[in-house]
C-alpha positions in Angstrom: 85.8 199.0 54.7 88.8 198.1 52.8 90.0 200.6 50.4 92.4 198.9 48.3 89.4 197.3 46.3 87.4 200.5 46.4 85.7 201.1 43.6 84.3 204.5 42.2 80.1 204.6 42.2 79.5 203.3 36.7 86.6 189.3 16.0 85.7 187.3 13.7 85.3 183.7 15.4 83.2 185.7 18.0 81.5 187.8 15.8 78.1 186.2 15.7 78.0 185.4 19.8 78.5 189.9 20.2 75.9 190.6 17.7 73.3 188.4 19.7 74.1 190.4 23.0 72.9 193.5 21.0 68.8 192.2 20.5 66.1 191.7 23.1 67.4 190.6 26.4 63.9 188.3 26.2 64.3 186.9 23.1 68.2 185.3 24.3 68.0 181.4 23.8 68.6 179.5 26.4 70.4 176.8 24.5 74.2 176.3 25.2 73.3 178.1 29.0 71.6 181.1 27.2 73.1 184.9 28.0 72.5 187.6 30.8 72.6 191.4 29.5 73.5 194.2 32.2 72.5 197.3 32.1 75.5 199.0 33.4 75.7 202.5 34.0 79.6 202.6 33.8 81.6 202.1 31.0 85.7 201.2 32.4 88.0 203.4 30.9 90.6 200.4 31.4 91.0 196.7 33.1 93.6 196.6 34.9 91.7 197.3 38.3 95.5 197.8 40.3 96.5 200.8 38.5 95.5 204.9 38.8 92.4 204.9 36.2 91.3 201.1 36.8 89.1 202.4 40.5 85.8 202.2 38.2 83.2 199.9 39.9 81.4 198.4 37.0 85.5 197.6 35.6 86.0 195.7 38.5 82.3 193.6 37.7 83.7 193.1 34.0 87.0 191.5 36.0 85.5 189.4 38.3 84.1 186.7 36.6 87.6 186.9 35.2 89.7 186.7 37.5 90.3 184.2 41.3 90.5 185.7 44.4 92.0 184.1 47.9 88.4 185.0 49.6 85.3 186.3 48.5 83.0 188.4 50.7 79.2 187.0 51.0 76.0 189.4 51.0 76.2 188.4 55.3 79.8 190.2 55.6 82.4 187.3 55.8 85.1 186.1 54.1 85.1 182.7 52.7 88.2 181.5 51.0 87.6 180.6 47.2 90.9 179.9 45.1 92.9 178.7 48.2 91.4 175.9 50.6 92.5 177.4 54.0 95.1 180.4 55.1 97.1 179.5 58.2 97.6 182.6 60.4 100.3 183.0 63.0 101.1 186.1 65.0 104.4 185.6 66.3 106.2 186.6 63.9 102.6 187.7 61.9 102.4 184.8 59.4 100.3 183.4 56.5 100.3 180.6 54.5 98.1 180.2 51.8 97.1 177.0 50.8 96.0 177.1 46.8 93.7 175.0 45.4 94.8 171.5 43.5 92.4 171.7 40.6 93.1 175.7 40.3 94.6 176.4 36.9 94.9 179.8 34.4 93.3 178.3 30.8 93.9 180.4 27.3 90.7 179.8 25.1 92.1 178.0 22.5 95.7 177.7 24.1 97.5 176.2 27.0 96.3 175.2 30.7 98.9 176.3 33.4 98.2 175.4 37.2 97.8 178.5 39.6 100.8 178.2 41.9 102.5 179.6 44.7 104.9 181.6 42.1 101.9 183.4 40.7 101.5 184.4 44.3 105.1 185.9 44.5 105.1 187.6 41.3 102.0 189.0 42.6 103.7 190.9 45.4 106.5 191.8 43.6 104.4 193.3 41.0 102.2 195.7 43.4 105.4 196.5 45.4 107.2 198.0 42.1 107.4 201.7 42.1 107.4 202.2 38.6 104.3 200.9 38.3 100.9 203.2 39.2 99.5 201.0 41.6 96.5 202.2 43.5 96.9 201.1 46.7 100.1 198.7 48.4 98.3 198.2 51.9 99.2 195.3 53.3 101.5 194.4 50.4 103.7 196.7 51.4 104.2 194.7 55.1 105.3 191.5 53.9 108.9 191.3 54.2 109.9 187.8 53.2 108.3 185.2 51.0 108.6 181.5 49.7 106.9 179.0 48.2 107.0 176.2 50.6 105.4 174.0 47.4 103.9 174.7 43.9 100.9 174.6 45.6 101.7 176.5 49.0 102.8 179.9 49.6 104.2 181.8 53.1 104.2 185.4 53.9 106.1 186.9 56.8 105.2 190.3 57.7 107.3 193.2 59.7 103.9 194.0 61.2 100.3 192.6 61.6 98.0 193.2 58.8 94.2 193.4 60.2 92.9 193.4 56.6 94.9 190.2 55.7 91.6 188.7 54.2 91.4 191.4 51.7 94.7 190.2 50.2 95.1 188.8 46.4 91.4 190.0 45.7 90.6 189.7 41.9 93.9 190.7 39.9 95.7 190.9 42.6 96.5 186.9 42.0 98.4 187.4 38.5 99.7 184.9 36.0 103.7 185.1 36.2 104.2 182.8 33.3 101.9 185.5 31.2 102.9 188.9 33.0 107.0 188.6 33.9 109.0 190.7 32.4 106.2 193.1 30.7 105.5 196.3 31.4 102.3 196.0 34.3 101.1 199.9 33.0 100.1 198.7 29.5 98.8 195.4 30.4 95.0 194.9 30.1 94.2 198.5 29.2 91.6 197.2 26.6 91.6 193.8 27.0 92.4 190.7 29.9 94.8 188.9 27.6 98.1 187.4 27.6 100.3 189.6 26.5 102.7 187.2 25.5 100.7 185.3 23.0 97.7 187.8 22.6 94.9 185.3 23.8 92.5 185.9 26.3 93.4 184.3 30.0 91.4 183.3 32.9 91.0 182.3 35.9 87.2 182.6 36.7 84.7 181.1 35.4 84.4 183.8 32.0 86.4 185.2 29.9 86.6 188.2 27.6 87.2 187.1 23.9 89.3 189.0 21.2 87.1 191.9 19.9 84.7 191.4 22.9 84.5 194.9 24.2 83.0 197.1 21.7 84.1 200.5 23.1 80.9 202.9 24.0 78.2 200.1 23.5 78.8 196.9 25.0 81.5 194.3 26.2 80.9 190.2 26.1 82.4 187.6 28.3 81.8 183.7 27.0 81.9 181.2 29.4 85.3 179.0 30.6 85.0 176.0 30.1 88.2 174.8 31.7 87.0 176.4 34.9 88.3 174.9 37.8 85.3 175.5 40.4 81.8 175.1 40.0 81.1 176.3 36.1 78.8 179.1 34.9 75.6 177.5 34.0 75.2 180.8 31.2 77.2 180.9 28.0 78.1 184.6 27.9 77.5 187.9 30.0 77.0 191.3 28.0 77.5 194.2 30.0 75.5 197.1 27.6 76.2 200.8 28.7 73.5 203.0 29.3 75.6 206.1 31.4 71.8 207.6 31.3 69.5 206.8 33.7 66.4 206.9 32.2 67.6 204.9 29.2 68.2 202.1 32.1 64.8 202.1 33.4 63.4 201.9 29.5 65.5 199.0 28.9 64.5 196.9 32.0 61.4 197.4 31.0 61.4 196.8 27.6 63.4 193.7 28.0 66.1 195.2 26.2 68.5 193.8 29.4 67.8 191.8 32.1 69.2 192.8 35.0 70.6 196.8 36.2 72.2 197.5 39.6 71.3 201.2 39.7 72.3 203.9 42.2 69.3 205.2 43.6 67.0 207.0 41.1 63.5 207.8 40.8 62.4 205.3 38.2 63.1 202.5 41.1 59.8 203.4 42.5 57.6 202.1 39.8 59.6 199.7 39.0 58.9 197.4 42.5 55.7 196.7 41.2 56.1 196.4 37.6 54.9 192.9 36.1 58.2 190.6 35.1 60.4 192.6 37.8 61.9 191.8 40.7 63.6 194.3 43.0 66.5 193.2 45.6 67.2 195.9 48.0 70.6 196.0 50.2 72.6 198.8 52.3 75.8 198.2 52.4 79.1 200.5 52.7 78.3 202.7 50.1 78.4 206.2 51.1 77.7 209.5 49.0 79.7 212.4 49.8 81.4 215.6 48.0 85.1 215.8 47.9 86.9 219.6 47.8 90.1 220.2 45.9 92.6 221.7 47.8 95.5 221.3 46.1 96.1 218.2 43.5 96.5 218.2 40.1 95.0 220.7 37.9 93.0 222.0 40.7 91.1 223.6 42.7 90.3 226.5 39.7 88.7 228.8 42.9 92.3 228.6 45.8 89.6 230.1 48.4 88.8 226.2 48.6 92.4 225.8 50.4 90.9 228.1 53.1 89.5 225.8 55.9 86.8 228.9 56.4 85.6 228.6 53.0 85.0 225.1 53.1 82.9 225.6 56.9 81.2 228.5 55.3 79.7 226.1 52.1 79.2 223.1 54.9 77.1 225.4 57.3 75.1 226.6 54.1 74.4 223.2 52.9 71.2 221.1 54.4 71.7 218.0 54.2 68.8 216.9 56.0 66.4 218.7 53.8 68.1 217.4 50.7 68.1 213.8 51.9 64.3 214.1 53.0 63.2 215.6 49.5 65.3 213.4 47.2 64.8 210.6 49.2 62.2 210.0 52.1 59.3 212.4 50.1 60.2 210.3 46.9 59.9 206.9 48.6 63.1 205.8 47.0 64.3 205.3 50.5 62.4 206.2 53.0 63.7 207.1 57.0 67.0 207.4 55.0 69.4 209.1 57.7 72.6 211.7 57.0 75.7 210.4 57.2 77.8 212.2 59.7 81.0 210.0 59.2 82.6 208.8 56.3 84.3 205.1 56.6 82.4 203.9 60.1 79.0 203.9 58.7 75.4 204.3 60.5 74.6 201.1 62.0 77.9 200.5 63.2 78.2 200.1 67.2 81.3 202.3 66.6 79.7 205.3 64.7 80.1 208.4 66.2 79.1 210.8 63.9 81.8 213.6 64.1 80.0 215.8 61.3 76.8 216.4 63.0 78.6 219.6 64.0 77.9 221.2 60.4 74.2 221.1 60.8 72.7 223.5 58.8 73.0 226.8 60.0 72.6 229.7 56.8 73.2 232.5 59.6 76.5 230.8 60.9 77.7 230.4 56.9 77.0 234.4 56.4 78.8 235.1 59.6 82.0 233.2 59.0 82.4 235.2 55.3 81.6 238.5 56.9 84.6 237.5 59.7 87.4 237.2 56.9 86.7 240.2 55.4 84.4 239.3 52.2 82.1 241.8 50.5 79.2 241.8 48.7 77.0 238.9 49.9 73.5 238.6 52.0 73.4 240.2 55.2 70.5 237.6 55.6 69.6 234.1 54.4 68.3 235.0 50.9 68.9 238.4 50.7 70.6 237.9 47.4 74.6 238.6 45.9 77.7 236.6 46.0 80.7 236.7 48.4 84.0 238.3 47.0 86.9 237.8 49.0 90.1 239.8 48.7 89.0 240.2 44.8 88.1 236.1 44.2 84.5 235.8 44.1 83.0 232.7 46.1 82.4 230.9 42.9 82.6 227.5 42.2 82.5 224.3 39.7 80.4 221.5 40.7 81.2 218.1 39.5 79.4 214.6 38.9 79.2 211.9 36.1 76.6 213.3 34.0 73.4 211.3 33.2 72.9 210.6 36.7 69.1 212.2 37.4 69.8 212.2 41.5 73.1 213.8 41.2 71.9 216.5 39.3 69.0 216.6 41.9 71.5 216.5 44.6 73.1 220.0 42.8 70.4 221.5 42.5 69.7 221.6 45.9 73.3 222.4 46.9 73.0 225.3 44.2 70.0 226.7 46.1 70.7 226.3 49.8 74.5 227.9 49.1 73.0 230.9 46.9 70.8 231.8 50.1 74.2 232.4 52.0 76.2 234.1 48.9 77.9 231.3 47.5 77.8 230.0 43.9 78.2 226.9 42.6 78.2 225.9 39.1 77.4 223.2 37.2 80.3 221.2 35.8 78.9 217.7 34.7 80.8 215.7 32.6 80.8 212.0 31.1 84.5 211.3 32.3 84.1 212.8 35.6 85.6 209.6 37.3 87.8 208.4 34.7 89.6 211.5 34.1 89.0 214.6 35.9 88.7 213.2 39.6 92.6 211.4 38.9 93.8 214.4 37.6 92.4 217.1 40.3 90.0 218.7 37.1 87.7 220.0 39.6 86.9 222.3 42.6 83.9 219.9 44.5 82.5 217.1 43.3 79.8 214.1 44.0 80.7 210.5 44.3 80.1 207.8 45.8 82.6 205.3 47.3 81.8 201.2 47.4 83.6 199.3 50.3 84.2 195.9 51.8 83.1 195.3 55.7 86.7 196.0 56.6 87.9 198.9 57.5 91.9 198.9 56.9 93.2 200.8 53.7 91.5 203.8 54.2 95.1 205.5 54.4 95.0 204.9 50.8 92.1 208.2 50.4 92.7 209.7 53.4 96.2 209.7 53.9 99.2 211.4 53.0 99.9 211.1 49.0 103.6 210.3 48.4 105.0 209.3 44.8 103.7 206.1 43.4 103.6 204.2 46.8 101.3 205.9 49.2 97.4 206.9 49.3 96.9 207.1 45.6 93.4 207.6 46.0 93.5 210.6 47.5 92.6 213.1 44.6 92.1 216.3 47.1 95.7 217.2 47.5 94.6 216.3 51.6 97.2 215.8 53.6 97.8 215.5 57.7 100.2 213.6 58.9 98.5 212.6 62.0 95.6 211.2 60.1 97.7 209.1 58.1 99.8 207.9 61.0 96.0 206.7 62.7 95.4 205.2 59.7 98.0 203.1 59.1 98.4 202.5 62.8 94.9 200.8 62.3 95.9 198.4 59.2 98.2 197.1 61.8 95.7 196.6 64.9 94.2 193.4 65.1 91.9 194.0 68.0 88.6 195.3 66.5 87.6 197.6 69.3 90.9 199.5 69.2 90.5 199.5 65.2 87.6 201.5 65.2 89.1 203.4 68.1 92.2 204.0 66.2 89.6 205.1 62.8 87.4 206.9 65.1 90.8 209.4 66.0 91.3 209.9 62.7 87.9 211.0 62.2 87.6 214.2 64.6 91.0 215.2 63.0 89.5 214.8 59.7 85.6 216.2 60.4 88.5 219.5 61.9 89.9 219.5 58.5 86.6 218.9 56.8 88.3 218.4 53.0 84.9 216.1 52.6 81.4 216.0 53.7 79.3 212.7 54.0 75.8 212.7 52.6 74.4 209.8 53.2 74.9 206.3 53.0 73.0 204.3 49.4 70.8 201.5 49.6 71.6 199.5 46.7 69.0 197.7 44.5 69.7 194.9 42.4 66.6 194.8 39.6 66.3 191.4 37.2 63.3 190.3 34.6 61.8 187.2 36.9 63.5 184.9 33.9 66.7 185.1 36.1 67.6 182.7 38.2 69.9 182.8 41.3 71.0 186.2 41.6 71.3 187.2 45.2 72.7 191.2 46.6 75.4 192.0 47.8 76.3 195.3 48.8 79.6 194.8 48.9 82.5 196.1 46.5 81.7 192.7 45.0 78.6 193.8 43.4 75.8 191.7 41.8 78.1 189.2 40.1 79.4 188.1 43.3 77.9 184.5 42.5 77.2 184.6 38.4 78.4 181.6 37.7 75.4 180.3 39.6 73.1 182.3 37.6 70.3 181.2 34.7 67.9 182.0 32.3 64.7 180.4 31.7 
């Protein structure tokens, strides 16, 4: 699972084309390809998808369509190349030679056509590797010690060291126009729009583009079709992505026709919703896992330090039940039923290499009450449910709870947490907010919160969350404040490995070190569920980080 796209699970000549996004997705003509209206349950808080604050998933669906990428991952788990025609690999020294596409080309709506070329490449590279710039991740980037373009047309990488993940390489905007992008400052571009910033029209490479005054902050943003597309070209005129952060407003608007299609995280409304008339329901698993994160030490947090104390953190695992939770919110409910706990984060169930290094924090309320008596705490249960809360040293176990708010499962998934943890002495408190991803996860404003990460089939870049944050250049993902340096050496070691046995061995290493340090707990891994009126045509899941829109230029509406 490749963390470097890893996303966080959420004007006047175009005037008239916005406003007809905003009525009944039913009532779209389909004249001129018609228009498809998400419901999207994430509004980005920028574009650029390379830099801190850009992690969002549903900014990375807005860029897609946008933007190329070298391969694309299919709904079956492979790569299959898409702006280039073929990548030669040699090992000896580790090699790769892209091979771009003829016909590829960057068009400005109204502007000029420039061909996508081996410099764009280069500039690429360059661009991720500079330090002044907040990139998220620079895995396998930061490997490649010598470049040159061979031809406009062909570009060759040599690495200091293998790169298992190579495929993952120049995903969507990591393939940048230099002609549009050299010389500006890569922190400011496409904060609130996918422009060139030279000339102040929109650019593309994909088969959509976002127009000037397209993204009308806090209702909706538009994308118009490209018509100088250089593959196969959307058969719809426009896609508007309308944010509904609350989940039952998306379950009213799917039904009301209001959009036509949502790609929900698991809720309750789902269930009805497989049989309702006009519907149909798409259901995937892919690697998607939920899991709650502790502060321990990064940015403005943690508010409550007993969280640095590895003790604390066993004590609030053994107190949680994760089995019970997943049974009631998920089995009971038939949203997803036989759904198992997830007992590793990274190799997920199904996996022939899962292990499952978490089963050891089972729940186990005595074992939680025992472990604050050991250090000394005062005033909590002597029992399971015997009522008071922990004080330790004069810092009362206390602490605030985290998730996007508007998310009905979440709150759920609290709830429970609340309960099972009062039973043992320890408080949590509710601290839901709308900008829990885009702003209080980067900067550390929290104590434990509830997310879930969306992955690739590969598993190289995990050093990027896991690993040991340094600067501007190393694992800035990891919003705990986590650091051990043997975990980061494992995971880096296992960008390098190309053998896939001794990957997942390498991963698997990392993992009882990590399970030891227990900075996050896995909950469970989320079936996804991709949910269109029957009037649309084509769409297919994938439960990938490339979303439903994997394929939308093949998409219509009857």
């Amino acid at each position: 699972m490749h963390r470097y796209k890893l996303w966080l699970l959420a004007g006047l000549v175009f005037t008239s084309l916005i406003v007809a996004g905003t009525g009944s997705a039913s009532s779209q003509s389909s004249k001129a390809g018609g228009t498809v209206v998400f419901g999207a349950e994430q509004e980005p808080g920028i574009l650029n998808t390379d830099i801190i604050g850009g992690n969002l998933f549903w900014g990375a669906e807005v860029v897609s369509p946008v933007f190329p990428t070298a391969y694309r991952i299919y709904p079956d788990y492979s790569f299959r190349p898409e702006l280039v025609s073929t990548v030669k690999v040699q090992s000896s020294p580790f090699r790769l030679t892209y091979y771009i596409k003829k016909n590829a080309v960057w068009n400005e709506p109204g502007g000029k056509t420039v061909p996508i070329t081996a410099q764009d490449f280069i500039f690429s590279v360059k661009t991720i590797m500079t330090k002044d710039f907040k990139i998220l991740s620079q895995t396998g980037y930061e490997d490649i010690k010598s470049m040159k373009a061979l031809n406009a047309k062909t570009v060759r990488l040599t690495f200091s060291k293998p790169f298992a993940g190579w495929r993952t390489l120049f995903g969507a905007q990591a393939v940048m126009p230099n002609f549009a992008l050299k010389g500006e400052d890569f922190n400011k571009v496409w904060i609130n729009d996918l422009n060139d910033p030279k000339t102040g029209k929109p650019i593309s490479g994909g088969p959509f583009y976002l127009p000037n005054g397209g993204w009308d902050r806090g209702k909706q943003l538009t994308l118009l079709r490209n018509p100088k597309y250089w593959g196969p070209k959307a058969k719809l005129a426009r896609a508007v992505y309308r944010f509904l952060p609350d989940t039952n407003s998306t379950a009213e608007a799917i039904r009301g026709s209001e959009v036509d299609v949502i790609y929900p995280q698991p809720q309750l409304f789902l269930v009805p919703l497989r049989h309702a008339s006009g519907i149909k329901t798409q259901v995937g698993r892919g690697p998607i896992y939920e899991h709650i994160d502790f502060n321990v030490g990064f940015g403005k947090g943690p508010f409550n330090d007993l969280l640095k104390q590895l003790w604390m953190r066993q004590a609030i695992a053994y107190g949680i039940d994760r089995r019970a939770m997943v049974d009631a919110l998920y089995t009971k409910t038939d949203i997803a039923p036989g759904l198992p706990v997830l007992n590793d984060p990274i190799v997920l169930t199904g996996n022939k290499y899962y292990k499952g290094h978490w089963k050891v924090y089972g729940h186990n309320a005595k074992k939680s009450i025992s472990i604050m008596k050991a250090h000394g705490c005062t005033g909590g249960p002597s029992t399971p449910g015997a009522g008071g809360v922990w004080s330790c040293n004069g810092t009362k176990a206390s602490f605030k709870f985290k998730w996007k708010s508007g998310n009905q499962l979440r709150q759920l998934s609290f709830e429970a947490m609340q309960a099972q943890l009062k039973d043992v002495g320890i408080q949590l408190i509710a601290d839901d907010t709308p900008n829990a991803l885009t702003q209080d996860l980067p900067g550390g404003n929290y104590d434990i919160i509830l997310f879930a990460w969306v992955g690739s089939p590969d598993i190289t870049g995990n050093d990027a969350i896991y690993g040991c944050r340094s600067g501007s250049t190393h694992a800035q993902d990891n919003n705990q404040g986590y650091c051990n340096a043997k975990v980061d050496k494992l995971l880096v070691a296992t960008n390098h490995e190309l053998n896939s046995a001794k990957q997942f061995a390498l991963t698997n290493q990392a993992l009882v070190l990590m399970a030891k340090d227990l900075t996050t707990i896995p909950l469970f891994q989320k079936p996804t569920y991709l949910v269109y009126r029957t009037a649309m045509k084509g769409l297919k899941e994938n439960p990938t980080n490339e979303g439903p829109v994997w394929n939308i230029n093949k998409w219509t509406k009857t």
